[in-house]
N, C-alpha and C positions, 0 to 999 in steps of 0.2 A: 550625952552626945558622943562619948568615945566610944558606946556601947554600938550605937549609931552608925559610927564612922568604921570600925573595926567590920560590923556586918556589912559596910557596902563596901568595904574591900575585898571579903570573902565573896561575894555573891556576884560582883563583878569579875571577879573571874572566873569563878562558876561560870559564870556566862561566855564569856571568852572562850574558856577549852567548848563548851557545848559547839556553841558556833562552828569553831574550826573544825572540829568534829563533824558535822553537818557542808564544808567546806565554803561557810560564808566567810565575809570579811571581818567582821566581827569589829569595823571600825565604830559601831553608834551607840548599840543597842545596852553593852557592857557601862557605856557610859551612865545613859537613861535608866540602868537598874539601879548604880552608883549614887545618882542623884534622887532616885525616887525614895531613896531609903536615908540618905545621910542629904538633906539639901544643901548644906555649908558643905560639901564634900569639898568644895574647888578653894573654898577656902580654908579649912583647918588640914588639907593633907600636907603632908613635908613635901618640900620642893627641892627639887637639885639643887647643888653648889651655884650651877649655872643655868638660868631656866630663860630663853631665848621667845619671845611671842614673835611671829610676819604675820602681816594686816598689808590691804592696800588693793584699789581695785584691779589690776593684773599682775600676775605673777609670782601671785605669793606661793602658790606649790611647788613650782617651779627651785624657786629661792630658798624655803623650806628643806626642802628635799635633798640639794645641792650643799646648804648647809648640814644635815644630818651624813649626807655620805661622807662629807669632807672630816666632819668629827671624828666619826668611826675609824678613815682610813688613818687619824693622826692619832689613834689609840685612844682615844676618850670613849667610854660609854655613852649609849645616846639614844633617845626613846623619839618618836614624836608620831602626828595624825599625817603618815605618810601619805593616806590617798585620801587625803581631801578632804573630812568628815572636820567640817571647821569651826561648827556654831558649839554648846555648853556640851551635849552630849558626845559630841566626837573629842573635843577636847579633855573630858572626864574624863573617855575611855585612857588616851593617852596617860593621863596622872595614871593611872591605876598599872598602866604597865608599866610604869615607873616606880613601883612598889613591891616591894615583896611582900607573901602571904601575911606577915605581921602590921601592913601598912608603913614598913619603915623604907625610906627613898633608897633604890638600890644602881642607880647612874650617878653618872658624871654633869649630863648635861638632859636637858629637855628643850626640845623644840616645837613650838605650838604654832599649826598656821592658824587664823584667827579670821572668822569675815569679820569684815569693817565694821558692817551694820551689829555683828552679835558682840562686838569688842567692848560694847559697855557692860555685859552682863559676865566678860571673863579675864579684862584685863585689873579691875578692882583687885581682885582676888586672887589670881596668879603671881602679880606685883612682880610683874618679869625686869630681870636685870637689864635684859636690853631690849629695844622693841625694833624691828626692822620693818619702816614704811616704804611700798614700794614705790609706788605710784596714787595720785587720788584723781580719777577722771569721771567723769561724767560716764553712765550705765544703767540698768533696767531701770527704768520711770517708775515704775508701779512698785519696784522693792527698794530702792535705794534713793528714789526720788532727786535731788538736786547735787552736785561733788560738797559746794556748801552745808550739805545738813550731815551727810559722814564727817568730812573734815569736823563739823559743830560733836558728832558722838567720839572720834578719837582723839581730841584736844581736853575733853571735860573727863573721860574716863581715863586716861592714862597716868597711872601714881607719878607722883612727884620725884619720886626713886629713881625710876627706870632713865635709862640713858640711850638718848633714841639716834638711831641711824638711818639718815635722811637724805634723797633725793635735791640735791642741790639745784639738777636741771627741770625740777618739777614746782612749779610757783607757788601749788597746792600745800604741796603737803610739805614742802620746806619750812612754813608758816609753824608747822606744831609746837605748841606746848615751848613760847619762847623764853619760859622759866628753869626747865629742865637743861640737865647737861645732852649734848649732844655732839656727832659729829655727820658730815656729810660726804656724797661721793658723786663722782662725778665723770663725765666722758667730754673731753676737749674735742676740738671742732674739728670734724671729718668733713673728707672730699665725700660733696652731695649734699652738705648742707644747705640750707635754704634760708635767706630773711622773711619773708610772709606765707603766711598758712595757705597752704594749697587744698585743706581740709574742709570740710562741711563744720567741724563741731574742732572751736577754739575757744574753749571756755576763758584763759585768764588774757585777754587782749587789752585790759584797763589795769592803771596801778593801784592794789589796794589800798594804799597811802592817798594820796590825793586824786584819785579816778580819773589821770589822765592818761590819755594813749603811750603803751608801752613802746619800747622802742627794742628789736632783740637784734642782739649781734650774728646771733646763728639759732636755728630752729630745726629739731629734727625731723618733729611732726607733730600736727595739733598746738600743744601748748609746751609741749616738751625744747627746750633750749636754754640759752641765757637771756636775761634780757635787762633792761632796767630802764629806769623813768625819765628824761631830759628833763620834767619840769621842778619834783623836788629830790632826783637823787636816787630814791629807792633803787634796789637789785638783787638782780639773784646772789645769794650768797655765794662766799668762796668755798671751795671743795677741799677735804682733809684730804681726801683721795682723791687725786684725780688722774683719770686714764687715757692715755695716749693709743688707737687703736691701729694694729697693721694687718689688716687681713689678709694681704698675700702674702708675709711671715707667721701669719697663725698663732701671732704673739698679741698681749695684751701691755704697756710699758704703764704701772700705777705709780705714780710719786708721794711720800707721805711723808712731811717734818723735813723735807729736801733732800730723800732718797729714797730712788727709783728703781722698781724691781720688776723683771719680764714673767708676764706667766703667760701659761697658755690659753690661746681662746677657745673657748668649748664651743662656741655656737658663731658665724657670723651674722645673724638675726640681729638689729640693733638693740630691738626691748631685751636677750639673752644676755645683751653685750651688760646693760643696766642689772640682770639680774647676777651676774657675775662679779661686777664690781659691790655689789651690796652682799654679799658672800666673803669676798677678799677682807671691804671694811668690818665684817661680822668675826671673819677669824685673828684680827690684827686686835680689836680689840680686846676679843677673850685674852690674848695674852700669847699667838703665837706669829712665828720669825715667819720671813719672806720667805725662806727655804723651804718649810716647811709646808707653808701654804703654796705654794708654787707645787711640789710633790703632791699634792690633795686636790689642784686643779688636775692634775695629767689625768688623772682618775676620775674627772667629773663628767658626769654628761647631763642633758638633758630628757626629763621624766618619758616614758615612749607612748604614753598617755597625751600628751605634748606634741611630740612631733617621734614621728618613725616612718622609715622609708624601707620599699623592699622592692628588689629587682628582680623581673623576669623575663626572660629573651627579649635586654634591650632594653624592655621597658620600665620607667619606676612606677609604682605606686606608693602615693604619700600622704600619710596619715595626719594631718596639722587640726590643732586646738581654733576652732574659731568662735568665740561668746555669741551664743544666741542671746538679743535682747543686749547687749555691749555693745553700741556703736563702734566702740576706741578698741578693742581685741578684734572684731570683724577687718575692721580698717587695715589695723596692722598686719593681719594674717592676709589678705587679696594685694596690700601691696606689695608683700613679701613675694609670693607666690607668683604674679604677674612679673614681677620683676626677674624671676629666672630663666634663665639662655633656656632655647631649646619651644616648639610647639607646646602646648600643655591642654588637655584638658579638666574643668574644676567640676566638683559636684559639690551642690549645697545640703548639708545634711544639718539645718538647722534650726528646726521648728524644734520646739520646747516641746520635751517627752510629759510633763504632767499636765500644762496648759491644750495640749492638743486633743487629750480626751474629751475636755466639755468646749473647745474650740472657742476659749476665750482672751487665746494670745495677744496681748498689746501688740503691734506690729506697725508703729509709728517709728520703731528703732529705725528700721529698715532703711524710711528718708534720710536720719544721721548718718549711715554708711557712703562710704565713696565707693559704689558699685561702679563708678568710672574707670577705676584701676584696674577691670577686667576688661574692659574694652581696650582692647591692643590686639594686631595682628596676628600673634602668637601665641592667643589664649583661642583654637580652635572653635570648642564648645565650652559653657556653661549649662551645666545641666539642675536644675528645681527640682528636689527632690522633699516631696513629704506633702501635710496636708494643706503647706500657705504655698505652694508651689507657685500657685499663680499670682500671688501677691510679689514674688521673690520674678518674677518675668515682667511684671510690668514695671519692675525699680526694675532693671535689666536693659529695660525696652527707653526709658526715660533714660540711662545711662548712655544712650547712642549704640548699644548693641544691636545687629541686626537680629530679627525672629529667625532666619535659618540658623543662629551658631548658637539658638536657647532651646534645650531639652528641659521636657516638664512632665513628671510622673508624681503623683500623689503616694502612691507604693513603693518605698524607695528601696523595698529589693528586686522590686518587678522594671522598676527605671533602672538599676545594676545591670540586668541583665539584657535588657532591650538596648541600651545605650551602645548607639554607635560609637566603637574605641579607636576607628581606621586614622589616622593623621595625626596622632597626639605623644608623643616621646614621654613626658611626663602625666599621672593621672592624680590628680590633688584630690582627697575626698575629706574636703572641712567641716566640721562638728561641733557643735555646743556641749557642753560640761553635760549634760542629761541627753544628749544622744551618743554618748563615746561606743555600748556596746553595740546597737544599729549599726551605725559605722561600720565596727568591725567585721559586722557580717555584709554589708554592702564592698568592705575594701576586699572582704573574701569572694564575692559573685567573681568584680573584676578582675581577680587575683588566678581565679581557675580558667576566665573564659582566655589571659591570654597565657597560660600556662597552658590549654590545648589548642590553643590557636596553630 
């Protein structure tokens, strides 16, 4: 087996220069030669000092990401599956960059983001020191099936070691693993909060203790809040962390152990706000001071893959993360986006890049979404773009939008260029995790036609 393991650490990286050399990403494939040759790879290689897994249905790259830069800028060495490559193979590749040619661990720290669904086949084996859940929401039917049957895969596979950093304001996944050490994090009640779900899809409305009607003091959105039970008590837990948020100070105020330390807010996006404070509790508990982590916020930003905006005469264009087939990421990216001052027009660029060739996309998500949130005065156009366009106009059309303010093009770089851009200060072009490079070249039609406008 060492014979084994030694060749699939040469040969993975064989694979890696070739790649790069060829100018691919070189996040999958290094892995898959790693594993096809050593199959225990994930489990016999050395692992950092400090080897971090995020899981959870949004936000984990985000989170991921944000924790590796912070690392870095605090001087720790630090490897991890920066762009997303998250199930065995992308993860392998990771360990292996994690190694030097002899297979011996040559970091400080490692950072794995992990899908939920693949976290039983690699959190056995990683046996990560700490596990950061983000979130667990309800998402693609057909891959992920029920939040119940995840939360059932990262309760049963995560080692009894690991020490997990959990969402206080998530009913979900607060439940994990209530054997294991842990702590949690949390955001106290902002102006905007709301008592009842204003949502299509609120999956935890019953206590799972005695299955009566919850009662929540504040709710952000969906199931996201506090809440707890009148009849036997049950609640959300209390937060180790919990953050105070000022957005027109641009500060973040976290309290832990009864003192309280300002950093800076990277995003004011609420889900950013959640992915910030599981950052904070991520670097408090490796072992560093508020100073320090507060200096490694100022340096944070969020992924541009994520959200990125670019200006030109006047106008933005703005690139934002929306999950095709994710009811609960769609939701929060159109309420986001509606809710900004100023006219705007949205483009849907959200049909599934692999499911669209044999044109066998589930697209009952669609109903899940609050395409309501785009019906407001201010959202000009909505434009349908790809080959469900027309399915994406008739949830549209059911949303109380009028058919004048829906454009619909199946060619969504042939809709880039036809689409009327006259009235819209801001231009949103929203995307699923497998349409990000389309996108890019749809935000570039727009990007030129008002650069010669």
């Amino acid at each position: 087996m060492k014979i084994r393991y030694h060749l699939a650490v040469i040969f993975s990286k064989l694979t890696y220069f070739l790649l790069r050399l060829l100018g691919r990403n070189a996040s999958h494939t290094p892995g898959a030669v790693a594993m096809a040759i050593c199959p225990k790879y994930l489990e016999i290689a050395p692992k950092a000092p400090v080897a971090i897994c995020v899981t959870g249905t949004n936000g984990k790259t985000t989170v991921a990401n944000m924790l590796t830069d912070a690392l870095l800028s605090l001087g720790r060495s630090a490897v991890s599956n920066r762009l997303g490559s998250n199930i065995v193979p992308g993860v392998a590749a990771c360990v292996s960059n994690s190694l030097n040619i002899w297979g011996k661990c040559k970091v400080d720290c490692t950072v794995f983001e992990v899908d939920e669904r693949a976290s039983r086949l690699i959190l056995p084996f990683i046996k990560p020191d700490y596990l950061i859940v983000t979130n667990i929401f309800r998402d693609s039917l057909k891959r992920n099936a029920h939040p119940d049957y995840i939360f059932g895969i990262i309760n049963d596979y995560t080692p009894n070691t690991t020490k997990l950093i959990l969402n206080a304001d998530d009913l979900c996944s607060a439940m994990l693993r209530p054997e294991n050490k842990r702590v949690y994090y949390a955001i106290e009640e902002m102006k905007g909060d709301i008592i009842d779900s204003v949502n299509i899809v609120t999956d935890h409305s019953i206590c799972p203790k005695c299955h009566s009607p919850l009662s929540y003091e504040y709710r952000r959105y969906h199931h996201i809040g506090r809440a707890h039970c009148p009849s036997c008590g049950f609640a959300s837990p209390r937060a180790d962390y919990s953050a105070a948020v000022y957005p027109n100070e641009g500060i973040m105020c976290v309290t832990n152990m009864g003192e309280s330390s300002d950093y800076p807010l990277v995003s004011d996006i609420v889900f950013n706000m959640y992915n910030e404070v599981a950052v904070i509790a991520a670097l408090s508990q490796i072992g560093f001071g508020s100073e320090q982590i507060a200096s490694a916020m100022e340096k944070a930003s969020i992924p541009d893959t994520r959200l990125k905006e670019t200006v030109i005469n006047g106008s933005s264009v703005i690139m934002a993360m929306s999950k095709g087939q994710s009811c609960i990421s769609s939701c929060r990216t159109f309420d986001y986006v509606s809710s900004l001052p100023g006219d705007k027009m949205i483009l849907l660029v959200l049909d599934d890049y692999y499911d669209r060739k044999n044109s066998v996309e589930f697209i009952g998500w669609i109903y899940d979404v609050d395409y309501e949130f785009l019906n407001k005065p201010d959202v000009v156009r909505v434009a349908a773009l790809g080959p469900r366009c027309l399915d994406h106009r008739v949830r549209l059309l059911l949303a109380g939008i009028d058919d004048e303010r829906i454009f619909c093009e199946k060619d969504e770089l042939l809709g880039a260029r036809e689409l009327p851009l006259k009235g819209a200060q801001k231009i949103f072009v929203l995307y699923d995790t497998s349409t990000y490079d389309l996108a890019v070249k749809v935000a570039g039609v727009i990007e030129n036609r008002l650069q010669n406008a």
